[in-house]
N, C-alpha and C positions, 0 to 999 in steps of 0.2 A: 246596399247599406252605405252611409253616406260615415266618411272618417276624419277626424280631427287631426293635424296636425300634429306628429311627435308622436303618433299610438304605436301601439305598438299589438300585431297582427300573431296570432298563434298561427300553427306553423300549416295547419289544411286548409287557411285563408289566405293562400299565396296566390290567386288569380284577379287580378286588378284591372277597374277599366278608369281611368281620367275621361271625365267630359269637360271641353271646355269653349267657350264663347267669347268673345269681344265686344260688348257691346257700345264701345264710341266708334267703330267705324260704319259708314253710311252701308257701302255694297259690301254685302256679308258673303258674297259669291266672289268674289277679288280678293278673302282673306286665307290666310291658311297661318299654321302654327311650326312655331320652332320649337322641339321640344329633346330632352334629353332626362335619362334615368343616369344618376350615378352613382354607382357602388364599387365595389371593389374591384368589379371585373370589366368592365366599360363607363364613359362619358363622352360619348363619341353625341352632334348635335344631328336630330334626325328632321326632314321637314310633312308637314302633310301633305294630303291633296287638297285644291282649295273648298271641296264640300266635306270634309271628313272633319269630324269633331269631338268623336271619342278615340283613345288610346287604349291597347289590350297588352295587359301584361300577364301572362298563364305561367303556371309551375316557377313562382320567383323563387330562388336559394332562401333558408334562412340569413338574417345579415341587415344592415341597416341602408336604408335606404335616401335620394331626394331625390326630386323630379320636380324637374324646371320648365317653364313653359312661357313663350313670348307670341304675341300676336304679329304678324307682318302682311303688311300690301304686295301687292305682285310690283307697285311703284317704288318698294323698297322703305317704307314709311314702316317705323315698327311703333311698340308702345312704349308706354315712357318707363316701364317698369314691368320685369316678367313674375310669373307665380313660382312660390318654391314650394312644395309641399315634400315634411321629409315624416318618414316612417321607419319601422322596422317588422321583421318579422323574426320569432322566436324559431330556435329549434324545437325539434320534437322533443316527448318527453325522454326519449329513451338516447340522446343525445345532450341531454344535460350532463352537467359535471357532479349532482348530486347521485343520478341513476349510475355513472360511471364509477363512481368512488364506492356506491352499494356492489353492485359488482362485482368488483377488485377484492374487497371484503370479503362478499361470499366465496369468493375463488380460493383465497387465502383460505379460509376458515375451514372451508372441503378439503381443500390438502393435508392443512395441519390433522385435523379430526382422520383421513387415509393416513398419514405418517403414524401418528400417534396410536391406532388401530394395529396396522403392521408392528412395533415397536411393541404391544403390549401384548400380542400373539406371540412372540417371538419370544417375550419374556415367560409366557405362559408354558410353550413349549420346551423351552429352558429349562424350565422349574419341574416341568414333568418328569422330562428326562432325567433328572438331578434325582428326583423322587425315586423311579425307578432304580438307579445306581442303589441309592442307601437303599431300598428295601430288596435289593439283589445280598449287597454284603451282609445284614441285619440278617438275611435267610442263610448265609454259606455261614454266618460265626454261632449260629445256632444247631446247624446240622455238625458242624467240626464239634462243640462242645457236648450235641448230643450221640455223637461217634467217639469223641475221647471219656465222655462217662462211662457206655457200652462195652468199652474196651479194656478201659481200668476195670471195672467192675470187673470182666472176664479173666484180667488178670489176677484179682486178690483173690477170685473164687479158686480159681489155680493154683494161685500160691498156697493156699489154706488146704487144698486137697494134696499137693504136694507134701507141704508138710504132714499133715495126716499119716501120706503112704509111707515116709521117711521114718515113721517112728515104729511102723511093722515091719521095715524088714531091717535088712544085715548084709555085710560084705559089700560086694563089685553093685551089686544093684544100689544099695543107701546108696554108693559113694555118687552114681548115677543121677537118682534120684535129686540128692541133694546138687549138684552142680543145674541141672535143669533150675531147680529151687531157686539158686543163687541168680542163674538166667532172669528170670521170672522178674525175683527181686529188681534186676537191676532196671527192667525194662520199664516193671509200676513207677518204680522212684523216678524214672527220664520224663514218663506221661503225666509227673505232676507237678 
């Protein structure tokens, strides 16, 4: 594929070949080229052989690029002006800063959604527990009240057969009788 100056190269289009010619000089066998890539990481001037006339460049980094190029005689005779050809090549997609920033996003969003999960189990379990409690004491103020009815009951039934017996008989036994009685009495009135 033949590229335009300033393109700029997605990023599995990183292997590059330069062909180049001179065509003002007479013996094309006595030429060769000076050429250099420069980017970020070298610009160091490299020279050919004098039959070599393409350049290979394989697995270039993303990053922007120029590559410069001048024709020379082995007499030392160069041209009056060398080639700049500059390019770039993009990162991949998963190296952009928009893939990066989705990411980061969904990273966050998974944790919060794990926190806030843990946090509303927590609450849930809370609540149960809490549930349980009230319908623990809801159960013991029900059984106290239906044991202190049972009981009172038991006792006026008592008290009433008490009295009852109190009014047949006479002497050491009434006097009996009746302190039980008072007993009795005194206990209904505390149970209520």
């Amino acid at each position: 594929d033949t590229l335009n100056t300033g393109e700029s190269l997605p990023h599995n289009k990183n292997n590059l070949q330069f062909n180049l010619s001179a065509p003002l000089f007479n013996n094309a066998e006595q030429v060769y080229f000076k050429y250099r890539l420069i980017s970020n990481r070298s610009s160091e001037w490299l020279v050919t052989n004098s039959n070599q006339r393409s350049i290979n460049y394989i697995a270039l980094m993303p990053g922007s690029y120029s590559f410069e190029a001048i024709a020379t005689t082995i007499n030392g005779k160069t041209a009056d002006r060398f080639i700049k050809f500059t390019f770039s090549i993009k990162n991949p997609w998963w190296q952009q800063w928009w893939f990066i920033i989705t990411c980061l996003i969904t990273l966050i969003t998974i944790l919060w959604l794990i926190i806030r999960a843990y946090y509303i189990l927590g609450i849930r379990k809370e609540r149960a527990g809490f549930e349980q409690l009230v319908a623990v004491q809801t159960e013991r103020k029900r059984i106290g009240e239906e044991i202190h009815d049972d009981i009172s009951a038991g006792l006026s039934a008592l008290k009433l057969q008490t009295s009852l017996i109190e009014n047949k008989l006479n002497g050491t036994i009434k006097q009996e009788v009746n302190g039980i009685y008072a007993k009795i009495s005194k206990l209904s009135s505390q149970l209520r």
